[in-house]
Backbone as CSV, one residue per row, in Angstrom:
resi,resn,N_x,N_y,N_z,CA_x,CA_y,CA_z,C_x,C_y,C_z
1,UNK,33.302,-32.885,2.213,32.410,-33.405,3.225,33.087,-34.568,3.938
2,UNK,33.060,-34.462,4.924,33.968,-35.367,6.033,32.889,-36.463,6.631
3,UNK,31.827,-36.029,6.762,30.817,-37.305,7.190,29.117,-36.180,7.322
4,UNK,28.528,-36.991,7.069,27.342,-36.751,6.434,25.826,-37.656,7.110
5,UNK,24.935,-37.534,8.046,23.848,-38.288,8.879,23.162,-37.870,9.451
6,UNK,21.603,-37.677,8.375,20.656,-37.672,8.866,20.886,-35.352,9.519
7,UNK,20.939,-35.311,10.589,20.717,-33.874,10.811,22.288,-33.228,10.802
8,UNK,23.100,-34.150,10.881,24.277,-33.883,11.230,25.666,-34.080,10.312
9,UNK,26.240,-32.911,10.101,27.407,-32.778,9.227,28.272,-32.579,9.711
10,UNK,29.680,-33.115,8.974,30.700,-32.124,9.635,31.594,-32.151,8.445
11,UNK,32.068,-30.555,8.132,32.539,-30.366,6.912,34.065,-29.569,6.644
12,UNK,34.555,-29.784,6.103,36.099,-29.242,5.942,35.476,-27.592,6.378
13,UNK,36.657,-26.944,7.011,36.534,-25.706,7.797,36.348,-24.635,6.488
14,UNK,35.659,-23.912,6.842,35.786,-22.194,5.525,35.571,-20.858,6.539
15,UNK,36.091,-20.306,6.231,35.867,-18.898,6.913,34.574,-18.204,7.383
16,UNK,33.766,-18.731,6.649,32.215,-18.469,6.536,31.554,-18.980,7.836
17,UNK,32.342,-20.468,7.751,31.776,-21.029,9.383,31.944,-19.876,10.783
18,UNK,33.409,-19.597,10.801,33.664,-18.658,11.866,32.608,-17.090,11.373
19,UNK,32.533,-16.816,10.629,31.838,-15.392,10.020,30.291,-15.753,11.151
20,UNK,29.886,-17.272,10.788,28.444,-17.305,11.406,27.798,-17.702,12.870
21,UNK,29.277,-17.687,13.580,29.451,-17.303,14.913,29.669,-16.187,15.336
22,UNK,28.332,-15.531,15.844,27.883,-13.931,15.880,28.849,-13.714,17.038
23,UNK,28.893,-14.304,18.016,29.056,-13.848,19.711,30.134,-15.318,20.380
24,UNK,30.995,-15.052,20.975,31.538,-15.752,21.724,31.384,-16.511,23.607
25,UNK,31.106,-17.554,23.596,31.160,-17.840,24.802,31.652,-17.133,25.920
26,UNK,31.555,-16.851,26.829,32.094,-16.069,28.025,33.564,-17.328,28.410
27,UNK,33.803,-18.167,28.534,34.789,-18.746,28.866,35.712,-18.331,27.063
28,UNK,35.359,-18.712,26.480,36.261,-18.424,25.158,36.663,-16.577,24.889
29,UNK,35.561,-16.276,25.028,35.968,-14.463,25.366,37.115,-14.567,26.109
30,UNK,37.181,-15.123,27.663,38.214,-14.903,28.708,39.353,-15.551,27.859
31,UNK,39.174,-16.818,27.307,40.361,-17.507,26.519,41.434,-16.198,25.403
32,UNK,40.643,-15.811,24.890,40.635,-15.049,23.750,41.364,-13.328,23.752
33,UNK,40.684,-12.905,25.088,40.988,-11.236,25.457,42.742,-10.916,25.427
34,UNK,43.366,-11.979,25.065,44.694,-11.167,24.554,45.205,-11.200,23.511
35,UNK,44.151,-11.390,22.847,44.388,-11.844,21.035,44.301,-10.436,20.742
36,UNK,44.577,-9.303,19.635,44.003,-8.135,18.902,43.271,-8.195,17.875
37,UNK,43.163,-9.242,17.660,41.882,-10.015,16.642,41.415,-10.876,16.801
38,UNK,40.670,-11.151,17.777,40.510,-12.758,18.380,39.691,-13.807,16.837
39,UNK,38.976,-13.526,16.137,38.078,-13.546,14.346,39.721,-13.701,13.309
40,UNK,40.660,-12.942,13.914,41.584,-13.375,12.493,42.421,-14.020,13.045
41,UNK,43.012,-14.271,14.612,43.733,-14.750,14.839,43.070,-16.621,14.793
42,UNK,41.698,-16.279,14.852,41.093,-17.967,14.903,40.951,-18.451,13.809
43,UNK,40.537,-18.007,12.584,40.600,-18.156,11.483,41.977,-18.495,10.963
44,UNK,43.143,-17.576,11.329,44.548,-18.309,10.849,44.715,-19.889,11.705
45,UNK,44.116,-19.635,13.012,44.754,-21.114,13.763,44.112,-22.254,12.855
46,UNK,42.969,-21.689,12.557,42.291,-23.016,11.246,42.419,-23.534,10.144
47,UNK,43.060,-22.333,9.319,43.623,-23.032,8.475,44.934,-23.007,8.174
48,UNK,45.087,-23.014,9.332,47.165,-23.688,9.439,46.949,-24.452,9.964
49,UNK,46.234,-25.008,10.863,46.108,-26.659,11.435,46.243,-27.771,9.984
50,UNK,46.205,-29.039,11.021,46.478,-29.960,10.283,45.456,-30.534,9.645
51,UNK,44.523,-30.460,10.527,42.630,-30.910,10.332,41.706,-29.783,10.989
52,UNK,41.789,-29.259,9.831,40.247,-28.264,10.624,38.925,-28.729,10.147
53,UNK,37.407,-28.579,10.950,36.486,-29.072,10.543,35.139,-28.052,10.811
54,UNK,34.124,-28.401,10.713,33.443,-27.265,11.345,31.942,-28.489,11.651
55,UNK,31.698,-29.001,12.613,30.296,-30.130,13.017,29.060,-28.757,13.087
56,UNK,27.780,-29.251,12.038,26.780,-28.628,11.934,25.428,-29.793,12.680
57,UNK,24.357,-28.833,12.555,23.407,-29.749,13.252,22.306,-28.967,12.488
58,UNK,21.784,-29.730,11.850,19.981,-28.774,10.503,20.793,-27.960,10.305
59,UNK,22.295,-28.051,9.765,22.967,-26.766,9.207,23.375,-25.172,9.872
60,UNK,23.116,-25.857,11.430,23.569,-24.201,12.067,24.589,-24.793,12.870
61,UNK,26.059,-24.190,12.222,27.405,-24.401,12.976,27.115,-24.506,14.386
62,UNK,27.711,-25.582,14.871,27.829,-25.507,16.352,28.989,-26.233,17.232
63,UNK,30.159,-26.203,16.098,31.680,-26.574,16.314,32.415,-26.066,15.584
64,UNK,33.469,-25.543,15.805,34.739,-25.576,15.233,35.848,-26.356,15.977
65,UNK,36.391,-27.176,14.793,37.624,-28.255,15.633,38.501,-28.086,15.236
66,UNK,39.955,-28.616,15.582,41.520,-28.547,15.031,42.112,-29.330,15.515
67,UNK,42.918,-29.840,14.674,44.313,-30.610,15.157,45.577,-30.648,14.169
68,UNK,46.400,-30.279,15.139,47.675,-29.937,15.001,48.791,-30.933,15.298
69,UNK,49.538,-31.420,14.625,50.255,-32.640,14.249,51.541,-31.936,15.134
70,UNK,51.653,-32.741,16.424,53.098,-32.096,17.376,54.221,-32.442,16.818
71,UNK,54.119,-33.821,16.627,55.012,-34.899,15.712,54.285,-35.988,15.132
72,UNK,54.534,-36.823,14.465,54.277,-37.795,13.816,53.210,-38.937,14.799
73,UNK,52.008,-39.253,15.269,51.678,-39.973,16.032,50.677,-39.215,16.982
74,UNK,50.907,-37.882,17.306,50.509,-36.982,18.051,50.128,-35.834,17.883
75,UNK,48.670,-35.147,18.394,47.992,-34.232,18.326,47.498,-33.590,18.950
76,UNK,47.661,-32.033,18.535,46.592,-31.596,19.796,45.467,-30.896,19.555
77,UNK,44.159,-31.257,19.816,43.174,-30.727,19.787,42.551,-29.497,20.255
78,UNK,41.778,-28.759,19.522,41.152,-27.565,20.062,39.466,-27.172,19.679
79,UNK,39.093,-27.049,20.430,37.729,-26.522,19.677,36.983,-25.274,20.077
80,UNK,36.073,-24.965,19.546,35.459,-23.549,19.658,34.502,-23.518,19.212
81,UNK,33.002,-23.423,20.114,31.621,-23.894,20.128,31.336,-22.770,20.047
82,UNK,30.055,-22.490,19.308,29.053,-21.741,19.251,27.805,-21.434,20.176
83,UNK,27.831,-20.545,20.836,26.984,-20.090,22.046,25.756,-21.267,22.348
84,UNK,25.185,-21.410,20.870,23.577,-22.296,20.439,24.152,-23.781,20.804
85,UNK,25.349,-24.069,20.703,25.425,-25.392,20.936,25.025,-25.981,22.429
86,UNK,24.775,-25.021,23.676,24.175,-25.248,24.549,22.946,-26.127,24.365
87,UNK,22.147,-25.819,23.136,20.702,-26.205,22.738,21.084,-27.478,22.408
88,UNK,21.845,-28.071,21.822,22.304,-29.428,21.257,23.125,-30.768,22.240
89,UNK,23.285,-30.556,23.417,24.388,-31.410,23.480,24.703,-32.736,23.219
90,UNK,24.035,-33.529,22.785,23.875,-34.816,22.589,24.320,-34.252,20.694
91,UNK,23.955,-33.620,20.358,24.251,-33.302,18.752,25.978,-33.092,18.850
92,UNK,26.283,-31.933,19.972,27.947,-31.690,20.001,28.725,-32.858,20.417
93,UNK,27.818,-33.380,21.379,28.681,-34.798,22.137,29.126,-35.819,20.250
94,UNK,28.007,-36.154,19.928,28.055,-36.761,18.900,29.232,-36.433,17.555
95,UNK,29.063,-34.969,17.319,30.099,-34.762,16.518,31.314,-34.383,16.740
96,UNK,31.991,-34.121,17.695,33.184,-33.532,18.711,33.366,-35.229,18.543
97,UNK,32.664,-36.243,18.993,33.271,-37.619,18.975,33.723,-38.250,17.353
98,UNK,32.537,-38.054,16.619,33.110,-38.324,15.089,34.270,-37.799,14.505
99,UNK,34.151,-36.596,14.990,35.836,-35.646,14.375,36.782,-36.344,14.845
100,UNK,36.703,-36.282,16.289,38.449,-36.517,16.907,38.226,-38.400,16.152
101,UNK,37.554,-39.456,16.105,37.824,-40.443,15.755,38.389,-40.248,14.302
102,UNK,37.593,-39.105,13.134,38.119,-39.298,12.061,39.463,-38.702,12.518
103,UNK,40.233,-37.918,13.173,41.459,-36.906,12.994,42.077,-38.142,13.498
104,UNK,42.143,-38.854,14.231,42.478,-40.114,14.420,43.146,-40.866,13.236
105,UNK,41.835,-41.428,12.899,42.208,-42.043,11.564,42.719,-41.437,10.407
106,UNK,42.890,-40.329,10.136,43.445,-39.472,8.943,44.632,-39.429,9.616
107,UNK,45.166,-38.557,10.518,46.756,-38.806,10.782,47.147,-40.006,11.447
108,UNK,46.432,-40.909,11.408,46.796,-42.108,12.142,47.810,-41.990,13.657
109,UNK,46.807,-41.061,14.348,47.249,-40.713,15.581,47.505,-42.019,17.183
110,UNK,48.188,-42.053,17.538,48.369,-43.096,18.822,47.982,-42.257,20.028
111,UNK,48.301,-40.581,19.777,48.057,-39.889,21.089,47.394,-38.686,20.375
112,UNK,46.042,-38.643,21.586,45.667,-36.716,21.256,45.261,-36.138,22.336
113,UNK,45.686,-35.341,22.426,45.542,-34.107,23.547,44.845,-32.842,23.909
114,UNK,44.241,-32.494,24.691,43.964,-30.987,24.726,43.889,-30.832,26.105
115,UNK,43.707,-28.982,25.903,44.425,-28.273,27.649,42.828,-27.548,27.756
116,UNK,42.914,-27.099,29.177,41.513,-26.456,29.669,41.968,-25.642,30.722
117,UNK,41.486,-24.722,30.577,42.030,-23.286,31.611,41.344,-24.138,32.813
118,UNK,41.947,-23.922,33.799,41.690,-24.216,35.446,39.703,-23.651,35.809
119,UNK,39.048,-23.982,36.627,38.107,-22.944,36.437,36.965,-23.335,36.135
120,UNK,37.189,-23.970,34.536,35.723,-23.848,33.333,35.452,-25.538,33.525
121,UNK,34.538,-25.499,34.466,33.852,-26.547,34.990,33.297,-27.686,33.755
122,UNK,32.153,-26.863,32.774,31.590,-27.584,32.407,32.723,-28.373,31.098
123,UNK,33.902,-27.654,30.881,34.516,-27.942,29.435,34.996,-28.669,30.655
124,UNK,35.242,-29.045,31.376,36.337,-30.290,32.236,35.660,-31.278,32.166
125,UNK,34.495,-31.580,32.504,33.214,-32.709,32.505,33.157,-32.948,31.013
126,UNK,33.032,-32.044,30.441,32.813,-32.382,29.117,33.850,-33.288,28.183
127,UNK,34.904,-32.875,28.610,36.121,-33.330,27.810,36.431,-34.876,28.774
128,UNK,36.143,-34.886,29.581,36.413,-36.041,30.502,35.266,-37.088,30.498
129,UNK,34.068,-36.858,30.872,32.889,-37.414,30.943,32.501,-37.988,29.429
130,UNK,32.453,-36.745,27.987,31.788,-37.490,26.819,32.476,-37.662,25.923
131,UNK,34.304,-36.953,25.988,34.757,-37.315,24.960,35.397,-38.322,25.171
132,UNK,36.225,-38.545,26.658,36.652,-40.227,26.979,37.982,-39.436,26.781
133,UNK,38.396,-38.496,27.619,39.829,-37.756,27.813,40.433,-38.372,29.340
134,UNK,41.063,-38.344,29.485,41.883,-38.564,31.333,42.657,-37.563,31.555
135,UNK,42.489,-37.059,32.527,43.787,-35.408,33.258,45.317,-36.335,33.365
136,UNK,45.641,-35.834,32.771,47.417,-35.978,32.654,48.002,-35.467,33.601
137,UNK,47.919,-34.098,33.330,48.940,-33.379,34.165,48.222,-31.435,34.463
138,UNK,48.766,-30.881,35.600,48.105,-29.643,35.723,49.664,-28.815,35.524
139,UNK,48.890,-27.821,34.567,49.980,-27.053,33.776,49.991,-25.637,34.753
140,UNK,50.923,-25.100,35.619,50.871,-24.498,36.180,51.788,-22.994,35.683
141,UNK,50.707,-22.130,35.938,51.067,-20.532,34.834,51.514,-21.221,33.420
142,UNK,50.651,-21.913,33.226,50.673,-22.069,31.381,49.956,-20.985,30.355
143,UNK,49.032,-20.976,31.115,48.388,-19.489,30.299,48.993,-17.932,30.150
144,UNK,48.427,-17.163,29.498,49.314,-15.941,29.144,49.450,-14.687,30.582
145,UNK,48.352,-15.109,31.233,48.144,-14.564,32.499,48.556,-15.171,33.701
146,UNK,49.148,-16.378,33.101,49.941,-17.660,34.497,48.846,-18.042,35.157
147,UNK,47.755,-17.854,33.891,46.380,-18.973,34.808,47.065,-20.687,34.532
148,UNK,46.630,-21.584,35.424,46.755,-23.030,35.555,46.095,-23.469,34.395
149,UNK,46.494,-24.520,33.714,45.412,-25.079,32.897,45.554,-26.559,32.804
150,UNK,44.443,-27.719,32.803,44.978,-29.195,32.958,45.189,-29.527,31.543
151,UNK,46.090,-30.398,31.189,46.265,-31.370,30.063,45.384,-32.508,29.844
152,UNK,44.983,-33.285,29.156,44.170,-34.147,29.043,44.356,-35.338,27.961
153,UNK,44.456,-36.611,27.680,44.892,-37.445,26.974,44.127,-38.270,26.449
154,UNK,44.094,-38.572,25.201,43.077,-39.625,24.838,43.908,-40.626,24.562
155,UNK,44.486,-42.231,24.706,45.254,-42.925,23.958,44.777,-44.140,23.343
């Protein structure tokens, strides 16, 4: 158990978490459609990361997080929400912020990062507006389809 309050958990990652994410977001589908297992290929990215977690709310998953140690100091973040977390956002805002502060403090990070396909409006606001990210740089044909995607920095 990684932190523990009142309605809200967030707990070392298990397979079970991803098992109880029935359906995928339409932006994460599009993320996803060149995987041949998009369920095993996400499940390996989790537990080969450096910090995987899974933020619950009255116990119904509504995060999966990661971070991946680039080098020593530096990370890059990923996450993968559950359709229902629409119903929560002040619950996701809340734990998406507790994680990346603990992944912080566990690798004693100076820099963390994550990318966002060109496009997906609300994950740009989101990552900018509640997690306290800044656009770095626009990654041009970074994606597998040479879609654009921006970088983003927390320091």
């Amino acid at each position: 158990m990684i932190y523990k309050k009142s309605f809200i958990e967030i707990a070392d990652y298990s397979p079970s978490h991803l098992e109880s994410i029935k359906e995928f977001r339409p932006e994460d589908s599009y993320a996803f459609r060149y995987l041949d297992n998009p369920r095993f290929s996400i499940n390996n990215f989790l537990q080969q990361a450096n910090i995987s977690s899974t933020g619950l709310y009255k116990n119904k998953v509504l995060l999966l997080a990661a971070m991946s140690l680039l080098w020593p100091g530096v990370g890059e973040i990923w996450g993968l929400l559950d359709p229902i977390a629409v119903k929560y956002p002040l619950a996701v805002c809340k734990i998406a912020n507790i994680w990346i502060s603990y992944a912080i403090n566990t690798a004693k990070l100076h820099r963390v990062q994550c990318k966002v396909i060109m496009g997906f409006y609300q994950s740009h606001l989101w990552v900018t507006k509640f997690l306290g990210f800044e656009t770095e740089a626009l990654l041009k044909k970074y994606g597998p389809n040479q879609e654009d995607y921006v970088q983003y920095v927390r320091i």
